[in-house]
N, C-alpha and C positions, 0 to 999 in steps of 0.2 A: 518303355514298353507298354501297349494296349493290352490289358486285360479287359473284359466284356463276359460279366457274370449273367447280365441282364438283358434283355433286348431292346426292352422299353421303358422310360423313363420319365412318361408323360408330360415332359417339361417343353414339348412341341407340342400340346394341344390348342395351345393358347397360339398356333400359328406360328413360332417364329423358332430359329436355330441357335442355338450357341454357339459362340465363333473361340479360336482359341483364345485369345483376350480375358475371354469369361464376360461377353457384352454377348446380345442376344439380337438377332436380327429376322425381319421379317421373312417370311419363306418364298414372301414374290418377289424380292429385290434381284438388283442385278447380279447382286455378290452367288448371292445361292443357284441364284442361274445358271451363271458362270461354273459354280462349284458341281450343278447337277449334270450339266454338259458334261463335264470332264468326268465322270462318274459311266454318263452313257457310253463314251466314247470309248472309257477302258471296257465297259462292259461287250460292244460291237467289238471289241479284238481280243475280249476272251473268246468269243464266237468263233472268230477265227482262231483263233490258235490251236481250239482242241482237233484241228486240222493237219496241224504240224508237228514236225519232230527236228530233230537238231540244232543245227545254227539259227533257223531263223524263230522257232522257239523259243529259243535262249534269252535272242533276241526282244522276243516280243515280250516275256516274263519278265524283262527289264525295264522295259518301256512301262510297263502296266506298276512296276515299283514305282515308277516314276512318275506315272500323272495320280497317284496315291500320294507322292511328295509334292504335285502340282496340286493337286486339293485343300492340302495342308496349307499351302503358300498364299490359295485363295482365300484360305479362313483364318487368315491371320489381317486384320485390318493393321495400315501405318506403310510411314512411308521409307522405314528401313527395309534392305532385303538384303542386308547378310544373315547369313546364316549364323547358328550359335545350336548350344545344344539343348535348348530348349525349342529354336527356332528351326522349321523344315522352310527351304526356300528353294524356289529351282537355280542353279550357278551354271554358270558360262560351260563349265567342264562336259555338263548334259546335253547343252545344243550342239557342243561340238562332237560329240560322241555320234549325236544321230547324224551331223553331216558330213563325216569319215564313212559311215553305215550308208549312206546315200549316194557317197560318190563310189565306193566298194562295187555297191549294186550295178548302178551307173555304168561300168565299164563293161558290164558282161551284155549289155543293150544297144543293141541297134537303135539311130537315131529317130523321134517319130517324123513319119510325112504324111499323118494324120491325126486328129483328135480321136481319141479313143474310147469306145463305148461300156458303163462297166460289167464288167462279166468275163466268162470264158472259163475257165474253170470256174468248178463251186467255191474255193480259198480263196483265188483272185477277186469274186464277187463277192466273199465275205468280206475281204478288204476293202475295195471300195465303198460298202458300207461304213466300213469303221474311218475311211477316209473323210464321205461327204462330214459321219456324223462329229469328228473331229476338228472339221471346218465350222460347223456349227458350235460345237466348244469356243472357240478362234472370234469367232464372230460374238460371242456373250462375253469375252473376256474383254476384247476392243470397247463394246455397248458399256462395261463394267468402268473401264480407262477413262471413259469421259464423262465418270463419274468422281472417283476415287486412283488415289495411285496403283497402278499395278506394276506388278513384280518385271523390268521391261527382258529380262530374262524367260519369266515365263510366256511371254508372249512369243517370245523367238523359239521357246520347245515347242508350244502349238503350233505353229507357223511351219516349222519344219518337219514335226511328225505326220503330217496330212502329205506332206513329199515323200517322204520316207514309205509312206504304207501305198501311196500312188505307184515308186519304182518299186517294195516289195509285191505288189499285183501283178504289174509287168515278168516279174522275173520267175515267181510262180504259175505266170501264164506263158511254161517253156520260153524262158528270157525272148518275152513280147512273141513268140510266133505264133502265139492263141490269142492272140489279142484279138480283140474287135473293132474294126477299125470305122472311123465315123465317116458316112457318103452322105454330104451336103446335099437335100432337100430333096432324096432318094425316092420320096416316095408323094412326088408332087403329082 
């Protein structure tokens, strides 16, 4: 359990982070990168979320548990990635959770016969936010990969959660009929 009597502990003055290990690493590396993307990203889908209620709420409060477990996973250097009960790692059982939730959505969608532009509802375009910026997590953790082992689990929960918040925009844009649809070079 996280207790946090403090806020600040000035042992990042000195520029660099504690990783769970208890080794301390620079704050530009790739690792922390990686680790702050996944931070923005849950942050962009709390944005959204205080937009929603029910199922896909639920939904997203779990997700958001989850790239919290995906942070963890990032700030644990090594190239084991089972989990244990000192160890938070992303497991197979979470990728497949979000691509159950992806083909779910999925069904209630029309298929696209255009690229779509983002926006249409204020939620849908919050998502998409939280989409690109989850791509961008995706993309530091890859740059991370071909430095260090990554977790290849966690790479397949980024990888799918930027799908997942893609068809949830779709489906909060009245299942795609608010969509905006892309017109190739429209305005030549």
């Amino acid at each position: 359990m996280v207790k946090l009597n403090r806020i600040y502990t000035r042992t990042g003055d000195d520029g660099t982070t504690g990783l769970v290990d208890g080794s301390r690493c620079p704050k530009y590396s790739a690792r922390i990168n990686a680790m702050g993307l996944v931070d923005e990203a849950n942050s962009a889908i709390g944005l959204a979320a205080v937009l929603m209620s029910g199922a896909p709420g639920a939904e997203v409060t779990r997700i958001q548990n989850d790239l919290f477990d995906l942070g963890a996973d990032l700030a644990t250097p090594g190239e084991d990635f089972a989990p244990s009960d000192m160890v938070l790692r992303i497991v197979p059982s979470q990728v497949d959770w979000l691509e159950q939730r992806i083909d779910t959505c999925n069904e209630k969608l029309a298929p696209l016969t255009s690229f779509i532009l983002p926006g249409g509802t204020e939620l849908a375009a919050r998502l998409h936010v939280a989409r690109a910026t989850t791509r961008a997590a995706e993309r530091a953790m890859v740059a991370l990969g071909a430095e260090v082992a990554v977790n290849p689990a966690a790479l397949a929960y980024i990888n799918r959660l930027s799908d997942y918040l893609f068809v949830l925009a779709r489906v909060v844009n009245d299942n795609g009929r608010l969509d905006v649809k892309w017109v190739p070079g429209a305005n030549r």
